[in-house]
C-alpha positions in Angstrom: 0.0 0.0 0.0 3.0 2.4 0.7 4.4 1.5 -2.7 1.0 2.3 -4.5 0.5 5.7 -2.4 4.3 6.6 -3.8 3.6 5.7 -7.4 0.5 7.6 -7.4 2.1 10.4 -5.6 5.1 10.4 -8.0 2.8 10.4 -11.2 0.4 13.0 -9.9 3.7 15.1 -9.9 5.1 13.7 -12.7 1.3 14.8 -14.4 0.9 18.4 -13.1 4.7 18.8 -14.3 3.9 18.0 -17.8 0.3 19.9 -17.5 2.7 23.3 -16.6 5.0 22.5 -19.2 2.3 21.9 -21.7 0.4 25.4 -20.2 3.8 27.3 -20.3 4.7 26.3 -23.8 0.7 26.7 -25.0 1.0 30.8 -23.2 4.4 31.1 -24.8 2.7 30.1 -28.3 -0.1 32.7 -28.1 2.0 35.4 -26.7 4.5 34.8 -29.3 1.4 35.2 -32.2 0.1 38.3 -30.6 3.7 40.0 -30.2 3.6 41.9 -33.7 7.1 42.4 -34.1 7.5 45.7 -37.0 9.1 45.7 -40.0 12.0 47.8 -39.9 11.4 51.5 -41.5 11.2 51.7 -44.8 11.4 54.8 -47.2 8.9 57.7 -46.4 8.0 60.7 -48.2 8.7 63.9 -46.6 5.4 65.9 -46.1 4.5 69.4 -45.1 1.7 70.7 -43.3 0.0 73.8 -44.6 -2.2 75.3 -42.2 -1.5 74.5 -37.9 -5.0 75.0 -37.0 -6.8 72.7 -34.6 -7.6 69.6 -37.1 -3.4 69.9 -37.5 -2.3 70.0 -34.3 -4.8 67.7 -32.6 -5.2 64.6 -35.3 -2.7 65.3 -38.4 0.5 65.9 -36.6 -0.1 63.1 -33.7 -0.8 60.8 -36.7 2.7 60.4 -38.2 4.0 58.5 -35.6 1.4 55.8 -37.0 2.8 55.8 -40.6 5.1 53.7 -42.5 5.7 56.0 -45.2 5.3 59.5 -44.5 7.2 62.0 -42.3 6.6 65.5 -41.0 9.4 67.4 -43.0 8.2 71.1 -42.6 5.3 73.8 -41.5 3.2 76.3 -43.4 1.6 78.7 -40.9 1.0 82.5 -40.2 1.9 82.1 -36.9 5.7 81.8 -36.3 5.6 81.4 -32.5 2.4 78.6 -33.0 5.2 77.0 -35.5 8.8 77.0 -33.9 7.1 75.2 -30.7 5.6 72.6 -32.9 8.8 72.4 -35.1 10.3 71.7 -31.4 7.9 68.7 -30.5 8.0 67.0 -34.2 11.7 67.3 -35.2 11.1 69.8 -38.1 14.0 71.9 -38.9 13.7 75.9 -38.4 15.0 76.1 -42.0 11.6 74.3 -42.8 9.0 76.9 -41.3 7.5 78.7 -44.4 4.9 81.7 -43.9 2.1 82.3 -46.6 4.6 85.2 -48.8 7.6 82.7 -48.7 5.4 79.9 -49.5 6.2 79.5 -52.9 10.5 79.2 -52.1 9.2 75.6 -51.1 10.0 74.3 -54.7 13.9 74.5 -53.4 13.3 71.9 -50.9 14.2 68.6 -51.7 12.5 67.5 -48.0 9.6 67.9 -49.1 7.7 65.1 -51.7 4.1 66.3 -50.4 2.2 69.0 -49.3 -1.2 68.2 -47.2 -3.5 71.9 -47.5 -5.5 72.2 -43.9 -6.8 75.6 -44.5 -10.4 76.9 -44.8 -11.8 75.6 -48.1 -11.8 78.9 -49.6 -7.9 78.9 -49.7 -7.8 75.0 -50.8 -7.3 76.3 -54.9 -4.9 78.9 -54.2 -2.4 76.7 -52.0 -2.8 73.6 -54.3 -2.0 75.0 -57.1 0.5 76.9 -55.9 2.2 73.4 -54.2 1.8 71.9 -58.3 3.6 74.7 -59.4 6.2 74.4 -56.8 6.7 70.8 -58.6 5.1 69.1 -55.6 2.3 66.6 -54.6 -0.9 67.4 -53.0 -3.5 66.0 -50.9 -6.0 68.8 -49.8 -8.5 68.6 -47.1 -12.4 68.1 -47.9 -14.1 69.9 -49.3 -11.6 70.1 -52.2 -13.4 74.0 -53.1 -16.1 76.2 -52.7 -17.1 76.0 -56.4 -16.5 73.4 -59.3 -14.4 76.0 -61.5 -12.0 76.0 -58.5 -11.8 72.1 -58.3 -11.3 71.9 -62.1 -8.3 74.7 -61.7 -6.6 72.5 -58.9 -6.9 69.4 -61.4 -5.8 71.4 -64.2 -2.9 72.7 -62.1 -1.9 68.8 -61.2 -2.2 67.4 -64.9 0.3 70.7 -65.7 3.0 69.2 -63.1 2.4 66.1 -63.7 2.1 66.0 -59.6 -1.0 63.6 -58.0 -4.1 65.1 -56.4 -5.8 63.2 -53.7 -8.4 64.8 -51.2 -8.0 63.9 -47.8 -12.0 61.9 -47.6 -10.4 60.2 -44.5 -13.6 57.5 -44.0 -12.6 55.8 -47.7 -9.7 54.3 -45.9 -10.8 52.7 -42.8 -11.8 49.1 -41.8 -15.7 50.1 -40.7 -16.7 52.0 -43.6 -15.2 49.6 -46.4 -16.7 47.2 -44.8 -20.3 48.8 -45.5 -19.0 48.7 -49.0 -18.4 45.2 -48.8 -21.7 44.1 -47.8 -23.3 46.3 -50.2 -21.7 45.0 -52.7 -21.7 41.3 -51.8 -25.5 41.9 -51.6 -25.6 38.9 -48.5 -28.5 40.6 -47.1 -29.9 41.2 -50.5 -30.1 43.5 -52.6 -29.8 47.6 -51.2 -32.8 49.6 -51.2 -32.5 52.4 -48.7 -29.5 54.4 -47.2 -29.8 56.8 -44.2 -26.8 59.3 -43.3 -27.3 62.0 -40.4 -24.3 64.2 -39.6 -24.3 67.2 -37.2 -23.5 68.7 -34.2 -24.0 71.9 -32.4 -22.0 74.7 -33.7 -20.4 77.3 -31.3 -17.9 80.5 -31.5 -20.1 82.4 -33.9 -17.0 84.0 -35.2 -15.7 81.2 -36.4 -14.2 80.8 -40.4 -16.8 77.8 -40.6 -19.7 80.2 -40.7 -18.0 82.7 -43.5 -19.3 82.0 -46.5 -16.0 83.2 -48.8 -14.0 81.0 -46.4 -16.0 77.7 -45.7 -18.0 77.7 -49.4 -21.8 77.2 -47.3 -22.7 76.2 -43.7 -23.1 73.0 -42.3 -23.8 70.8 -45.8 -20.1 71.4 -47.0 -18.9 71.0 -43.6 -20.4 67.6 -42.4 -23.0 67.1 -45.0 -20.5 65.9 -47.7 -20.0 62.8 -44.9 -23.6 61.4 -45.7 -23.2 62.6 -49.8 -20.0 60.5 -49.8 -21.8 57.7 -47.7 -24.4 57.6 -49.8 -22.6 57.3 -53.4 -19.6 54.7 -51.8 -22.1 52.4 -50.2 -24.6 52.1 -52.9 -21.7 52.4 -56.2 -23.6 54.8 -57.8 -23.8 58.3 -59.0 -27.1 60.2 -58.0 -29.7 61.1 -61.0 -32.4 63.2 -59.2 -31.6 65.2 -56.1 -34.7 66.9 -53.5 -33.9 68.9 -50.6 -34.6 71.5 -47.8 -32.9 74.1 -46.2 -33.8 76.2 -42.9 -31.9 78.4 -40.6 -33.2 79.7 -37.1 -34.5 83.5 -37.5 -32.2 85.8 -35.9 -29.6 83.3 -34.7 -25.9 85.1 -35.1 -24.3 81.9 -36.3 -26.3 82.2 -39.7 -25.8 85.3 -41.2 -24.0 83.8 -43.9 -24.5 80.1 -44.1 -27.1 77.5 -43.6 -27.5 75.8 -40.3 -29.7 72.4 -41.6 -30.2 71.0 -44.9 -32.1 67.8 -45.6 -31.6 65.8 -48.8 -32.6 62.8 -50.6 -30.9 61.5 -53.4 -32.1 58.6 -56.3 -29.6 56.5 -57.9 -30.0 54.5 -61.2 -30.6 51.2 -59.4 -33.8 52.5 -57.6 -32.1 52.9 -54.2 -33.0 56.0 -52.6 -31.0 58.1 -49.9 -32.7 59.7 -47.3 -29.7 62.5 -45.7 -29.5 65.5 -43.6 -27.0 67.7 -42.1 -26.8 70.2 -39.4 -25.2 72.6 -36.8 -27.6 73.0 -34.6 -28.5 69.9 -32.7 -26.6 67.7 -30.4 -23.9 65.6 -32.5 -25.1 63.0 -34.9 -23.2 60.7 -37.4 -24.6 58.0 -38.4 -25.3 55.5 -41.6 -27.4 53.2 -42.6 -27.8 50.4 -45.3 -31.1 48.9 -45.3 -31.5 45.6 -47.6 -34.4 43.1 -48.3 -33.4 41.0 -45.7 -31.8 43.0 -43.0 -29.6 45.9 -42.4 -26.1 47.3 -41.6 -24.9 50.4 -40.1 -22.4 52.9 -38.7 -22.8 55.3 -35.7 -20.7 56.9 -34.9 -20.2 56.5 -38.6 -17.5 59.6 -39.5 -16.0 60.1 -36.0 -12.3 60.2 -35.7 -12.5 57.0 -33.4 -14.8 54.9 -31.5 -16.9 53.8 -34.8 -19.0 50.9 -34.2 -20.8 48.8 -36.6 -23.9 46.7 -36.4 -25.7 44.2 -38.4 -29.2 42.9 -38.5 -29.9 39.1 -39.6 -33.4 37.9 -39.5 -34.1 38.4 -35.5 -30.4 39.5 -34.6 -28.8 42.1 -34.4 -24.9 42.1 -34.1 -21.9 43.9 -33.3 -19.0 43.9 -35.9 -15.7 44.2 -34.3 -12.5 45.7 -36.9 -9.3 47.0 -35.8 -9.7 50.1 -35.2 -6.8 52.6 -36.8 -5.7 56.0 -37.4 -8.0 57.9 -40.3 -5.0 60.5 -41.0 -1.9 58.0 -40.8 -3.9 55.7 -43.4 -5.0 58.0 -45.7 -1.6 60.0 -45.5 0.4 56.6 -45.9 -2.3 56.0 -48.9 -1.0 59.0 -50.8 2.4 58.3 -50.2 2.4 54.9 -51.8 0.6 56.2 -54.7 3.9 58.6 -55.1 6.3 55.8 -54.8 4.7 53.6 -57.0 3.4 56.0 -59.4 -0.7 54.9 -58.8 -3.8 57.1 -59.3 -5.0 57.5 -55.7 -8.3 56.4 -54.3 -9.8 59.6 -53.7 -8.6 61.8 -56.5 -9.1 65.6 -57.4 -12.3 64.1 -59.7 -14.0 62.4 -56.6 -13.9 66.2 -54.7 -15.0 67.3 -57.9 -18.1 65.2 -58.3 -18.9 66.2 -54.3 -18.6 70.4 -55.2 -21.3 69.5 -58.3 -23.6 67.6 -56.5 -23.7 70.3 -53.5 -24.3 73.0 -55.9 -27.5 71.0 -57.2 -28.3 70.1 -53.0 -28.6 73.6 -52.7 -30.2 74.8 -56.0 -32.9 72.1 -55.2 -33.3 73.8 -52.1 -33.6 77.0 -53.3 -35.7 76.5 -56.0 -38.4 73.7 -54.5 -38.1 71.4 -57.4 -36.4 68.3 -58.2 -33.3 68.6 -60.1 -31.7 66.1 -62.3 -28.6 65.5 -62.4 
């Protein structure tokens, strides 16, 4: 009996050794696939940033530290203190601060492969085409212009220098909205019928360049509005042929002297499906989109924010939560355009897709205006 007590002693050891080996080794396993070890730094494209206001400093500049082939090589700004103390923080050289007069000396800086314009839309033609002209590459913010002339002379201006145009339509390159794409185009919950997009948010400092009409092109349509118009076409593949809306402002508020505060609009594409859309600065924040099929639905909200989007899909008597990777708009869509340099590619988003935006606002708000359904 002592012998049997010792063997059965000895091989429960002998087990729960073999169990913590096999545990250890399993652990080791899993932390090994998790550990994403990177790639050693490749080539990137030396970039400057035109423009240091908040959208710059608070998600732009943060961002590089996320890409894999783009760099912060120099500053654009009217404010030289707001600049050197940046320059400071990111590693750009003093040599590399350039005011709005000087701007055009950038052509003699081999730093510099791409220039990113994050100024008030009304200055997006001037600074683009003087960056094409300065023999480099551009990728402006949206909107591209206040006016479809404007975008067409910023396309122009790129074809002339042979340089690449890409607007900076941030969404096109992250995991939650390509995947709305996806399942619109796979059709798995049949075929699309109805899209929903609501963006908006309240509005404050009524002195703001947002509510000038020469600088921001309109109110809160070319602001947040262009989110749903984009949603709307890159969901459903198609280009709108008939375009309704509405416009109102609240009498006597100081924030709309100049620009619109809400605009509804519905928009039909050649397939039948319709878009039901609306933007706004006056009511607490909204973003959200929506693809409803024939046998379920999918949606976004937030849908546009810079993080925290969050996806859900309806299947018969379910509803469920996607979960993608979340990553950094600015660092993709920056990275984007600097692989389309390297390897000489036509970018996603190009100077025609901002231009298609700026003609389909104009006929948001001459349907507006006018009551009537325009065609488009």
């Amino acid at each position: 009996m002592s012998n049997d007590i010792t063997r059965r002693g000895f091989i429960a050891k002998v087990g729960k050794t073999v169990l913590a080996a096999n545990l250890s080794e399993s652990f080791l396993k899993d932390a090994a696939a998790q550990l994403k070890v990177p790639d050693p730094p490749g080539r990137k494209l030396g970039w400057a940033i035109v423009g240091l206001g908040s959208l710059s400093i608070n998600q732009i500049l943060p961002a590089f530290a996320k890409c894999e082939k783009s760099h912060v090589v120099a500053f654009v700004s009217g404010h030289p203190d707001k600049a050197n103390k940046l320059a400071l923080r990111y590693g750009v050289s003093p040599k590399n601060i350039y005011n709005y007069q000087n701007y055009d000396s950038i052509r003699d800086n081999p730093e510099v492969d791409v220039i990113y314009v994050v100024l008030p839309n009304g200055m997006h033609a001037e600074y683009t085409i003087r960056g094409f002209q300065a023999g480099k590459h551009v990728l402006c913010e949206k909107p591209m212009a206040n006016t479809p002339a404007d975008c067409q002379g910023m396309i122009d201006a790129g074809r002339k220098a042979n340089r690449k145009l890409m607007v900076a339509y941030r969404c096109r390159y992250e995991p939650f909205n390509q995947e709305m794409i996806r399942m619109a185009r796979s059709q798995e919950l049949g075929p699309l019928k109805v899209i929903l997009g609501d963006t908006g948010f309240h509005i404050g400092d009524p002195t703001q360049w947002r509510l000038n009409k020469a600088l921001a092109g309109g109110g809160s349509m070319m602001d947040i509005g262009i989110y749903s118009l984009q949603a709307a076409r890159y969901i459903s593949g198609e280009e709108p042929t008939e375009i309704n809306a509405f416009m109102y402002s609240t009498p006597g508020d100081e924030h709309f002297k100049e620009v619109e505060e809400t605009v509804m609009f519905q928009l039909r594409f050649p397939s039948g499906v319709y878009a039901n859309c609306s933007s706004s600065y006056g009511y607490v924040s909204q973003s959200r989109f929506r693809a409803v099929a024939t046998q379920g639905w999918f949606e976004l909200e937030p849908g546009q924010s810079y993080t925290g989007l969050r996806m859900r899909v309806s299947r018969g008597n379910a509803v469920e939560e996607v979960r993608l990777p979340e990553i950094d708009h600015f660092a993709a869509e920056m990275d984007h355009m600097s692989g389309c340099v390297m390897d000489n590619k036509e970018p996603l988003t190009p100077g025609e897709e901002g231009l298609r935006d700026i003609k389909l606002i104009t006929s948001i708000y001459e349907a507006a205006r006018s009551g009537r359904t325009v065609k488009v």
